[in-house]
N, C-alpha and C positions, 0 to 999 in steps of 0.2 A: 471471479471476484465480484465485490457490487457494492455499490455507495450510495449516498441520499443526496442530490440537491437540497440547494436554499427552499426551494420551492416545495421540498417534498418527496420527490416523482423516485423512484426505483432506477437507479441505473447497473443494469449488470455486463456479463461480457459471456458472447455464446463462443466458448473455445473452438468447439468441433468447424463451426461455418463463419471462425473469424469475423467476427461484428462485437459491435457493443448496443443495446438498444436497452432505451428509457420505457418506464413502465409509470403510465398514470389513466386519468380519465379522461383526456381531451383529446383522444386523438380518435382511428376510425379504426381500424383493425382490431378483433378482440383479442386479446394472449389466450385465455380460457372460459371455459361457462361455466360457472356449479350453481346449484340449486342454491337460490337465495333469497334476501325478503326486497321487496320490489324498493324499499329505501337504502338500498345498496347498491353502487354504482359498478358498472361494468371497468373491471381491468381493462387497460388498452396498451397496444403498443406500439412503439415507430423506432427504426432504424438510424441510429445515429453516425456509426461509424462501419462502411464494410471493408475487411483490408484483404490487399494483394502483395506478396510475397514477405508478408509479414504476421506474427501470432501475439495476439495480445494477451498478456499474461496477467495481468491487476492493472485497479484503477483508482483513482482520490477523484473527491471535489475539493477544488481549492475555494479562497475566503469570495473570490469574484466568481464565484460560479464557474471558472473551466473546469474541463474535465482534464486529467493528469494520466496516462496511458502509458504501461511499460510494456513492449513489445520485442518478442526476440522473430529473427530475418527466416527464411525457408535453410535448410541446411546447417542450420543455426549458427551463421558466422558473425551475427552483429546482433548488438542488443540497442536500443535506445528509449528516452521519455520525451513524446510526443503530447502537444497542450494541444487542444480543439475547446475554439468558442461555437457552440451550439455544434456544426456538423462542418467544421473551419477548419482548419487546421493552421496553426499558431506560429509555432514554434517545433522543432527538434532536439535534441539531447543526447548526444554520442560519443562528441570527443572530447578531450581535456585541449589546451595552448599546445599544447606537444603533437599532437596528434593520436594519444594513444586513445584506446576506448576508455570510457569512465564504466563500465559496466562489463561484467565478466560474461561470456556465453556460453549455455547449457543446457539441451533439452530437457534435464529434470532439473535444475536450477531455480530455487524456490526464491522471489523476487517479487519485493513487497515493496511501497512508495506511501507516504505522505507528505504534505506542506505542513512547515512550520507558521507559527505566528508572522515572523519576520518573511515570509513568502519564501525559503527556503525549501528544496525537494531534499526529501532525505528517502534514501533506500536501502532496504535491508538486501544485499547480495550474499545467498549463502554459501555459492562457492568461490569467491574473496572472500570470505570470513570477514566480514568487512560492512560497516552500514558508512554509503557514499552519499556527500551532502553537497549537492550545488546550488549557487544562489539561482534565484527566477530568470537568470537571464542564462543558466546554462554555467556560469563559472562554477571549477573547483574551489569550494572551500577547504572540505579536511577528509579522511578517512579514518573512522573510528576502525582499531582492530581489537579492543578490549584495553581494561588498561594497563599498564608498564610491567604489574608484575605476576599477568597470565602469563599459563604457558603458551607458547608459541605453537600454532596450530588447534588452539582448544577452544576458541571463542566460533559459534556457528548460528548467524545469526537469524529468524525468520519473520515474524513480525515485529511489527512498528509502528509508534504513534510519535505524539508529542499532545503535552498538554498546554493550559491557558497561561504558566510561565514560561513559554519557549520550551523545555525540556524534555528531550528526547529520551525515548523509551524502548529496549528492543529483547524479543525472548533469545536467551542461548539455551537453545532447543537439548544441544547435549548434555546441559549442566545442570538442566532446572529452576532454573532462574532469571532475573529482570536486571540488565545493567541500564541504569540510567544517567546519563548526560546530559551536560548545559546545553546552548543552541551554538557554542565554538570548536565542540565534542570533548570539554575535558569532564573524565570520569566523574561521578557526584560518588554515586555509591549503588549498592547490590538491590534487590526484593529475594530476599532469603524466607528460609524459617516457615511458608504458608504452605505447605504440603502440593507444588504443584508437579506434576507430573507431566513431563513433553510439552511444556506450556508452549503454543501456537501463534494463534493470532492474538492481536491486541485493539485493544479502542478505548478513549478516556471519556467520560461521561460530563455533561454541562457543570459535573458538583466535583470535578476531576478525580474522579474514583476509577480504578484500573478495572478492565473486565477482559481476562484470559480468559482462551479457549486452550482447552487437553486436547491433543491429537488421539491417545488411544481410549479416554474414556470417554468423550463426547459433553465434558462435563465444560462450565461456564463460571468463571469463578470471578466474585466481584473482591476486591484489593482498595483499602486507604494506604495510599504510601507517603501524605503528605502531611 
């Protein structure tokens, strides 16, 4: 996965050697060299997070610049969302008041996160069929599973955004389509009718314009839904 700072800087996540590491021009290491005009600035890179008996799966920038990290355990028995200010570590994110996990665990388990306006973590879990929303401090607020009158077990959900009214946006990857929600999860309504296919990932644009990503055809497709 990989996200932008305030600042700018690249941050992604190296799956294979568990890290997350920031990519800009200020630092001392290069990422790469290619043939270029001398008023172009050298890629650089530095280590921000390396983890132990943990695999980080996607990550957000939130509105204060943390970074938002969802990570599943070695042997895959725990899942959680971990906040780091610069290379800190914050906060954790794993149970509900109960005890129970707020997150499902699963080595292919596809597991997407963003902050709402309201500093709310919302993530998409796609084997709860289920996008989990907790407030900044970790509390459960709701569990969307589609609304009242899907079928039961047909909602599967894998990206996720929210735009500049609060409202939450997530692809069901099996259906083709975009359910979108308020910031308390009750249903608004669909993104039908745009010819999308396996719609993927998502992200909303500063003029809140929808931009999917296709899973099988590589294709990018920009959406007004407002």
């Amino acid at each position: 996965d990989i996200a932008v700072t305030r600042g700018g800087d690249l941050v992604y996540i190296d799956f294979r050697n568990r890290s997350i590491h920031e990519v800009s021009d200020k630092h001392i290491k290069p990422l790469f060299k290619l043939p270029r005009k001398n008023s172009e600035p050298d890629l650089e890179t530095q280590t921000l997070v390396k983890l132990e008996g943990w695999t980080p799966r996607s990550l957000c920038i939130t509105s204060l610049d943390d970074l938002l990290v969802m990570m599943i355990s070695d042997y895959v028995k725990q899942t959680r969302v971990v906040r780091y200010s610069g290379c800190t570590e914050k906060e954790s994110i794993q149970w509900d008041d109960k005890g129970n996990p707020l997150y499902s665990s699963s080595y292919n388990n596809d597991l997407y996160l963003c902050e709402n306006r309201n500093s709310d973590i919302c993530v998409a879990d796609y084997a709860a069929r289920a996008v989990v929303v907790v407030s900044s401090a970790g509390k459960l607020r709701f569990r969307y599973t589609g609304p009242p009158f899907t079928s039961k077990g047909m909602f599967y959900p894998v990206g996720i955004t929210t735009d500049s009214q609060g409202k939450i946006l997530t692809t069901d990857r099996c259906n083709d389509f975009i359910h979108i929600m308020d910031q308390d999860g009750l249903f608004l309504r669909y993104i039908v009718n745009c010819g999308l296919e396996y719609p993927r990932g998502l992200c909303v644009n500063s003029k809140d314009d929808l931009l999917v990503t296709e899973y099988y055809t590589g294709k990018v497709k920009k959406i007004k839904y407002c």
